[in-house]
C-alpha positions as CSV (number, residue, x, y, z in Angstrom):
1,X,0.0,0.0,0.0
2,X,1.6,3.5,-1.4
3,X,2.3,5.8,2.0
4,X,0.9,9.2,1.7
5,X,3.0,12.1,2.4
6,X,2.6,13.5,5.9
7,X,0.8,16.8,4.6
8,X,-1.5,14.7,3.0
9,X,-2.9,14.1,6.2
10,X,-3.6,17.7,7.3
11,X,-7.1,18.8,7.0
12,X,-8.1,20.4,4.1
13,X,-8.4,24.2,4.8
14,X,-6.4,24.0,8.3
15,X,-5.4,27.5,9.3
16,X,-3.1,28.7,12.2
17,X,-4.7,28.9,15.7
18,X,-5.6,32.0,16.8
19,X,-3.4,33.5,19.7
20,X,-5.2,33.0,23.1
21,X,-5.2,35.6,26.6
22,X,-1.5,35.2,27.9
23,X,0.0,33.4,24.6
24,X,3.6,34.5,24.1
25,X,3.9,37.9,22.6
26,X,5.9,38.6,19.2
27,X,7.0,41.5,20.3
28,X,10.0,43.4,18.4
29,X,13.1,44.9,20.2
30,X,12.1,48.5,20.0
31,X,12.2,51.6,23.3
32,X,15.5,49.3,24.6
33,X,14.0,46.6,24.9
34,X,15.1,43.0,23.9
35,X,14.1,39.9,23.2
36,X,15.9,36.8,25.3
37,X,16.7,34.0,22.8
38,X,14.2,31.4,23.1
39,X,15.8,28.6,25.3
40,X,15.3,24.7,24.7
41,X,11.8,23.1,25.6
42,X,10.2,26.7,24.7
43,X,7.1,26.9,23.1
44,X,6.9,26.1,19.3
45,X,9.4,23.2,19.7
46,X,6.9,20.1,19.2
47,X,7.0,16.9,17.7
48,X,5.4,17.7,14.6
49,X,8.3,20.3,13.6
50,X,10.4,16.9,13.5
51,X,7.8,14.7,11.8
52,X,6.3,13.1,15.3
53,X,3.0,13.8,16.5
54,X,3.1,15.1,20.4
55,X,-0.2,15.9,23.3
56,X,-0.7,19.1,23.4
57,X,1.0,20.5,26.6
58,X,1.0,23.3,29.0
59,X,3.0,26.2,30.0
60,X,6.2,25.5,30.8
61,X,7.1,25.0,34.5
62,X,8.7,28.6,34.9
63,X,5.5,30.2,33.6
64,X,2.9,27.6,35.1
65,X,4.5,28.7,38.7
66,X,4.0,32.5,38.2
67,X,0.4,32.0,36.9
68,X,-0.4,29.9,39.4
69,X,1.0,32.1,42.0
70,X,-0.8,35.3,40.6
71,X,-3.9,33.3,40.8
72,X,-4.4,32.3,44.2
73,X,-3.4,36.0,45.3
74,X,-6.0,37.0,43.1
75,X,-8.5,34.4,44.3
76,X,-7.7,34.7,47.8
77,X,-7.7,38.6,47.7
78,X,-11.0,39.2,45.3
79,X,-9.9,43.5,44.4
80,X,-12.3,44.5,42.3
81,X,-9.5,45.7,39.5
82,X,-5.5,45.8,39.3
83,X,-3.2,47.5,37.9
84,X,0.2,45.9,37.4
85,X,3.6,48.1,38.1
86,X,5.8,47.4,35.6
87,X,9.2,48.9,35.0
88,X,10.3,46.6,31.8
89,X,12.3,44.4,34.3
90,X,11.7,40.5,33.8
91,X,10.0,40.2,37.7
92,X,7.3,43.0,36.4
93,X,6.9,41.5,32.8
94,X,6.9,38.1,34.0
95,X,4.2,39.4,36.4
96,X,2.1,41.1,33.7
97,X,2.0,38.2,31.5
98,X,0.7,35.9,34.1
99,X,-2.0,38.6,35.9
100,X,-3.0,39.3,31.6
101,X,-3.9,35.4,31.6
102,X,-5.2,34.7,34.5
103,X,-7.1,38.0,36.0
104,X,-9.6,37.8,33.3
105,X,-10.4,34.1,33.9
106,X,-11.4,35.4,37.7
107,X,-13.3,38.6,36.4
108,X,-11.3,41.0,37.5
109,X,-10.2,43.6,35.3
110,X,-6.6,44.7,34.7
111,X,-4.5,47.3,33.9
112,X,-1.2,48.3,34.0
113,X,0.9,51.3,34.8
114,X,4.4,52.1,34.3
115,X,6.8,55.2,36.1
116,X,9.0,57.2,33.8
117,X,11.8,58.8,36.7
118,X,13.6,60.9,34.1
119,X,16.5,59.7,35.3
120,X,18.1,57.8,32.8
121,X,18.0,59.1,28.9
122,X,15.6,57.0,27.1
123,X,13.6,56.7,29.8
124,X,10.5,58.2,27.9
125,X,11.0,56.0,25.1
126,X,11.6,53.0,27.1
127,X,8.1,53.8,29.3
128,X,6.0,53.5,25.8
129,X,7.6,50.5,25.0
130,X,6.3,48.9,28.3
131,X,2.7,50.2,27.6
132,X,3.0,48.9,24.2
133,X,3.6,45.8,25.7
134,X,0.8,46.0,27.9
135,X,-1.3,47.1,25.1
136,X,-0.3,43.9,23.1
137,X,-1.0,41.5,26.7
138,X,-4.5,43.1,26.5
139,X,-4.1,45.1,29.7
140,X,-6.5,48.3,30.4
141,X,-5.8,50.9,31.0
142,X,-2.5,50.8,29.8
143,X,-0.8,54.4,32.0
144,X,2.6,55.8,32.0
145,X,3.5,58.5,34.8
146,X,6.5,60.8,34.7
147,X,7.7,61.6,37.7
148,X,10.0,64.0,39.4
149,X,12.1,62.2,42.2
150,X,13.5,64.2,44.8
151,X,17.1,64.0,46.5
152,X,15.8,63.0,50.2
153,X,17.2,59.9,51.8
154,X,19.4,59.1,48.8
155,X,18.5,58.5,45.0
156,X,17.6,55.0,45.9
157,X,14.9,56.0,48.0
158,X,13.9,58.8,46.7
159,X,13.0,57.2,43.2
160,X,11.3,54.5,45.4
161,X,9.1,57.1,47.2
162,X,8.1,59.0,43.7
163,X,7.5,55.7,42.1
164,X,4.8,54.4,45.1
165,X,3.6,58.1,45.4
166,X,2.6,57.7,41.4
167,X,1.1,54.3,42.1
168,X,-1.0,55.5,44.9
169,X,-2.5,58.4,42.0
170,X,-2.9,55.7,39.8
171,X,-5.0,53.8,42.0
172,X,-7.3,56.0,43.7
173,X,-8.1,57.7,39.7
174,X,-8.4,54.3,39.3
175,X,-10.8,54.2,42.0
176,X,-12.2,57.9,42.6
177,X,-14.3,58.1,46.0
178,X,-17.8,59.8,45.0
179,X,-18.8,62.8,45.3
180,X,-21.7,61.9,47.1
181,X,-20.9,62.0,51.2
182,X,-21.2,58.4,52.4
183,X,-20.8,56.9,49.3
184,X,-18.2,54.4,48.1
185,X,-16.2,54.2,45.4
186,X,-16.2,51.6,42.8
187,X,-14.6,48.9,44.3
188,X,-11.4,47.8,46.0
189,X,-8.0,48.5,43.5
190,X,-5.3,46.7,44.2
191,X,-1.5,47.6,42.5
192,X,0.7,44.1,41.9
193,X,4.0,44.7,42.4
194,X,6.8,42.1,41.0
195,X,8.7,41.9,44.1
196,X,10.8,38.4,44.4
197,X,11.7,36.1,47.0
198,X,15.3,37.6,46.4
199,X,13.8,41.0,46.9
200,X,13.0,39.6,50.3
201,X,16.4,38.3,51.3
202,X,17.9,41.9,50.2
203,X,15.3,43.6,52.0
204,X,16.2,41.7,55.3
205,X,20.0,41.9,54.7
206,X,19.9,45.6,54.8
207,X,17.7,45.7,57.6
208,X,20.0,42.9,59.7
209,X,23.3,45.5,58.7
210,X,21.4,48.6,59.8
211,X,20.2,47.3,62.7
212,X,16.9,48.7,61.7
213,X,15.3,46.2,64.6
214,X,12.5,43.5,63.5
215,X,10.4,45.2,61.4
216,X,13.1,46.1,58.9
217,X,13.8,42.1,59.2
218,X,10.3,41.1,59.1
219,X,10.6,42.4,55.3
220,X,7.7,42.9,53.0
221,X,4.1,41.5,53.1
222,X,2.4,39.4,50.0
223,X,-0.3,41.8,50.9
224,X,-0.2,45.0,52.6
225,X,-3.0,47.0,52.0
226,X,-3.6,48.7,49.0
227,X,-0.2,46.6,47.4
228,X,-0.2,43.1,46.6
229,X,3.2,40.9,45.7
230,X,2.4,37.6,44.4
231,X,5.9,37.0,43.3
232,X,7.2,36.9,46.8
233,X,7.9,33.3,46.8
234,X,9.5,32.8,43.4
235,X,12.9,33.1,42.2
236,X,14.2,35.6,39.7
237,X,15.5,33.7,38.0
238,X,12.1,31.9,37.3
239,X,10.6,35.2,36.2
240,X,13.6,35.5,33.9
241,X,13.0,31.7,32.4
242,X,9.1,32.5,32.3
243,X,10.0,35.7,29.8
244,X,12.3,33.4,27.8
245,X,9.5,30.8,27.3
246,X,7.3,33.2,26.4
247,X,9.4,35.7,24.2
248,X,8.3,38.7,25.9
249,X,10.8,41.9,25.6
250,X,12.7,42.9,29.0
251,X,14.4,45.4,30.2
252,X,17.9,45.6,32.1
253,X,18.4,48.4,34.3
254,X,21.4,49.5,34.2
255,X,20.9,51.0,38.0
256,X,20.1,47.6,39.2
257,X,24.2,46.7,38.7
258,X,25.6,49.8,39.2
259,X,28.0,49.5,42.7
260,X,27.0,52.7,43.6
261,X,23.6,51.8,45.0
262,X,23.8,49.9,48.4
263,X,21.4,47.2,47.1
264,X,23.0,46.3,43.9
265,X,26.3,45.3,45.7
266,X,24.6,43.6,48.2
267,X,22.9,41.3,44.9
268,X,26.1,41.4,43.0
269,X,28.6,40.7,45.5
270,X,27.1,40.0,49.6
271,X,24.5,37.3,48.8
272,X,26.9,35.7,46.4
273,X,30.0,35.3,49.0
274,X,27.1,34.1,51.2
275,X,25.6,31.3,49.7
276,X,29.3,30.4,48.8
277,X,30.9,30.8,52.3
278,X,27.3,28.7,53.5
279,X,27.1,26.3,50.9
280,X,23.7,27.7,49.1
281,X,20.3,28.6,50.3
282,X,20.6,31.8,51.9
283,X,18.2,34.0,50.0
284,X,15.3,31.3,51.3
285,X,16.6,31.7,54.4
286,X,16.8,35.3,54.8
287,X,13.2,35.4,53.4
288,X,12.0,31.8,56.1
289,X,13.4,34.4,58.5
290,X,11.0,37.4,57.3
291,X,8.1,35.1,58.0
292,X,9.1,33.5,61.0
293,X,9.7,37.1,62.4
294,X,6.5,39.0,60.8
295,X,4.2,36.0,62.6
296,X,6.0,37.1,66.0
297,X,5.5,41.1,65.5
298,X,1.8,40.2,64.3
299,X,1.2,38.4,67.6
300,X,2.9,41.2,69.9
301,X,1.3,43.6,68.2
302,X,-2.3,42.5,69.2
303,X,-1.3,42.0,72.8
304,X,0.0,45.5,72.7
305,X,-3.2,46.2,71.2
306,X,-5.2,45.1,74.0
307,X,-3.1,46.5,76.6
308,X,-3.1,50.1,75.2
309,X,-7.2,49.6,75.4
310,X,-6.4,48.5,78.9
311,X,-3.8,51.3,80.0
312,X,-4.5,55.0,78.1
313,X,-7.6,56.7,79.0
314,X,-9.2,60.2,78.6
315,X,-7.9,63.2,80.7
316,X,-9.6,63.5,83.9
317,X,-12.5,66.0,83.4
318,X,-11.2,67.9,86.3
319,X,-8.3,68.9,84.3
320,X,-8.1,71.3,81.5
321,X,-6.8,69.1,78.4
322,X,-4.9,72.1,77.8
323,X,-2.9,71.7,80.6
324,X,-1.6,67.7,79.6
325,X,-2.4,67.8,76.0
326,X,-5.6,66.1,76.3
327,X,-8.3,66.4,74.2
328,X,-7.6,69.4,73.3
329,X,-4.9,70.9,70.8
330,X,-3.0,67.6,69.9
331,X,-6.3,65.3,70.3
332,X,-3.9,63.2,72.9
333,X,-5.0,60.8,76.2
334,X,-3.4,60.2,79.2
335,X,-1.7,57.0,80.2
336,X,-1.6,55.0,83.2
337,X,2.3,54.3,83.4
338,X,1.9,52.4,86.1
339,X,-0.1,49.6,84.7
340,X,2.2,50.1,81.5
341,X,5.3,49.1,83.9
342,X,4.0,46.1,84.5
343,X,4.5,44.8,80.9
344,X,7.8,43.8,79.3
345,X,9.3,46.0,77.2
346,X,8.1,44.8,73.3
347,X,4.9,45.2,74.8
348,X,5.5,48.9,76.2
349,X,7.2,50.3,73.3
350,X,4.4,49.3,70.8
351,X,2.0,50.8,73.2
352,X,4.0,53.9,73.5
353,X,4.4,54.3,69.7
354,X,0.8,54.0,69.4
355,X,-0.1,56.4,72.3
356,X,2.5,59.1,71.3
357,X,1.2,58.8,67.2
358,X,-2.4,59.1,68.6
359,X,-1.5,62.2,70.2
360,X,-0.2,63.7,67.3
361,X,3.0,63.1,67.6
362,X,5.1,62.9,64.4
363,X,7.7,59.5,64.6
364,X,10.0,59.7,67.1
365,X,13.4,58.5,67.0
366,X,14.6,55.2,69.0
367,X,16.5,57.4,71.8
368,X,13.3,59.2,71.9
369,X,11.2,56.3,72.6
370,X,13.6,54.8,75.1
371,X,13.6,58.3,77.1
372,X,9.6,58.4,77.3
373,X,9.6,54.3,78.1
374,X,12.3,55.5,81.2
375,X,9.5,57.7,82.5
376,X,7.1,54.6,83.1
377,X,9.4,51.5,83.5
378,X,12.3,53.7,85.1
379,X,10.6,56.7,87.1
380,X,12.8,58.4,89.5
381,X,11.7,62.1,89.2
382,X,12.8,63.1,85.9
383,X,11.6,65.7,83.7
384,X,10.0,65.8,80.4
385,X,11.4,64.6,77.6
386,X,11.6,66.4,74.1
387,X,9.7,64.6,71.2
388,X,9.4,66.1,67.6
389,X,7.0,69.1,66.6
390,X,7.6,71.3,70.3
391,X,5.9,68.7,72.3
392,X,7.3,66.6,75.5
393,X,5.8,63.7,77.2
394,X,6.1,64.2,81.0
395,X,5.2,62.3,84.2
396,X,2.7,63.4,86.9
397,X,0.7,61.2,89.5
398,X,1.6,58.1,87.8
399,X,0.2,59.2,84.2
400,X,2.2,60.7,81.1
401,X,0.8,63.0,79.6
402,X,1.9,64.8,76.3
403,X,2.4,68.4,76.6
404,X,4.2,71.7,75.3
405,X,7.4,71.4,77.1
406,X,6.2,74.7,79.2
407,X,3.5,72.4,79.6
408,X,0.9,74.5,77.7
């Protein structure tokens, strides 16, 4: 029996599929950005390229684990739209790609916005090329914000605090309250940010060689309000592979590896030297020890809760809030140090912070807080002490009080 050819057996009028939600993107190399080379066991290697017919199969494992972890954020968080940050970096397209697939299949609509710091040259051209991405991964709204970064607290953190400052915008146009008095707005938005698990281990590191105490340690939440990180778990080197598989353009920042910035070197050169001198695993480490420590603060932070409830009352009404900074001009309470003693000290500090912010106290400094915890765990008749803004917290009859340090 004559064989047939193998095209004989292809369907008369057969066409190519149509590109489905979250399908790679052919996307061309414009604004800066490139295209990674397409690595082996990428889509469009299949049997039938070598003559073999092979099952359809799924994403491959680098992109099935940022879907899936995109997903159950998603799932478990229910906003009632997103917007994804994305700076043209792999962790943000990688992030992008995945929340384009899968938000849709949830019902939750999607945007994406990107922040042009006009700090680089380029940078304008480079911000349209990641909306055109989104544009092409079906995102909308598709927004890009310029911004104007400041020079406080160091060009690292000053570009961080015009970029979240821009997001915030984004989020509440996204989500304008009414104009009605009472009324809502349209639902909950929530911004995605592509934050890695070896974002987390960097995050901790700096706050372990600061000293910055646990909080700094505990590092960054998956969700923490109005921002959500599903990408907290994975490696970036798996958002790097998931771009790969699925052609999409990146982005290198040439900040990111420059040895000026604190962070860079610690990437480059600290976490390196560390999983060599320790024999591998330190970035899940660093970030098991964010978790283990967060779970901690979150527990002493409701017992403080409850004591603070048990501990700080309103002024007397015998006394003129004026006089202890009561009610009155910086909307403060009094505090029963006395019962407050009693407690150790995690529990005292959190209850101070609280008391003093409450009172209208801006932050106070770690000397600061030691000073006004002295006046209730180690009273022995001393005088006010300074806090930010003109005010003082001083001691009378066995309550603080927060006053002008004339006591006015």
């Amino acid at each position: 029996v004559p064989r047939l050819p193998p095209e004989a057996n292809a369907a008369p009028g057969a066409s190519t599929p149509q590109r489905g939600p979250g399908a790679p993107v052919e996307t061309g190399a414009g604004g800066g950005m490139s295209t990674p080379e397409r690595g082996p066991g990428a889509p469009g290697e299949t049997g039938a390229a070598r003559g073999t017919r092979t099952p359809p199969r799924g994403p491959v494992p680098a992109v099935a684990e940022i879907r899936v972890a995109v997903r159950r954020l998603l799932a478990a968080e229910r906003p009632d739209r997103v917007l994804v940050a994305c700076s043209g970096g792999a962790d943000s397209v990688a992030l992008a790609a995945a929340t384009a697939f899968e938000a849709p299949r949830i019902g939750i609509p999607a945007g994406l916005v990107t922040v042009d710091h006009r700090l680089q040259p380029g940078s304008a051209k480079r911000a349209e090329a990641v909306a055109d991405l989104g544009r092409t991964l079906g995102l909308d709204p598709v927004l890009v914000l310029a911004v104007d970064v400041g020079t406080g607290g160091g060009p690292e953190a000053a570009a961080r605090d015009a970029r979240y400052a821009a997001l915030r915008g984004a989020a509440l146009e996204a989500d304008p309250p009414s104009a009605a008095v009472g009324e809502p707005g349209r639902g909950r938005v929530a911004v995605l940010l592509g934050h890695t698990l070896d974002d987390q281990a960097e995050t901790v590191l700096l706050g372990l060689g600061r000293g910055s105490g646990p909080r700094s340690i505990a590092g960054m939440r998956v969700a923490d309000g109005l921002w959500l990180r599903p990408l907290l778990g994975a490696r970036r080197s798996t958002t790097r592979a998931a771009c790969v598989a699925e052609s999409l353009p990146v982005w290198d920042d040439p900040h990111n590896a420059d040895p000026r910035f604190t962070r860079s070197r610690l990437r480059s050169e600290v976490l390196p030297l560390l999983d060599e001198v320790l024999a591998g695993g330190v970035a899940e480490a660093l970030a098991r020890t964010a978790d283990l420590v967060r779970a901690d603060l979150d527990a002493l932070d409701v017992l403080a809760a409850a004591v603070t409830a048990a501990v700080v009352d309103p002024p007397p009404a015998l006394e003129h809030p004026a006089a202890v900074g009561g009610t009155g001009a910086h909307g403060s309470t009094v505090l029963d140090a006395v019962a407050l003693a009693a407690h150790p000290p995690a529990i005292r500090t959190r209850v101070l912070r609280s008391w003093l912010g409450a009172a209208g106290v801006p932050p106070v400094t770690s000397a600061q807080l030691r000073a006004v915890d002295a006046l209730v765990a180690d009273w022995h008749g001393q005088g006010p002490v300074a806090l930010p803004s003109g005010l003082a917290a001083r001691r009378r009859s066995g309550r603080l009080h927060v006053a002008r340090p004339d006591g006015s």
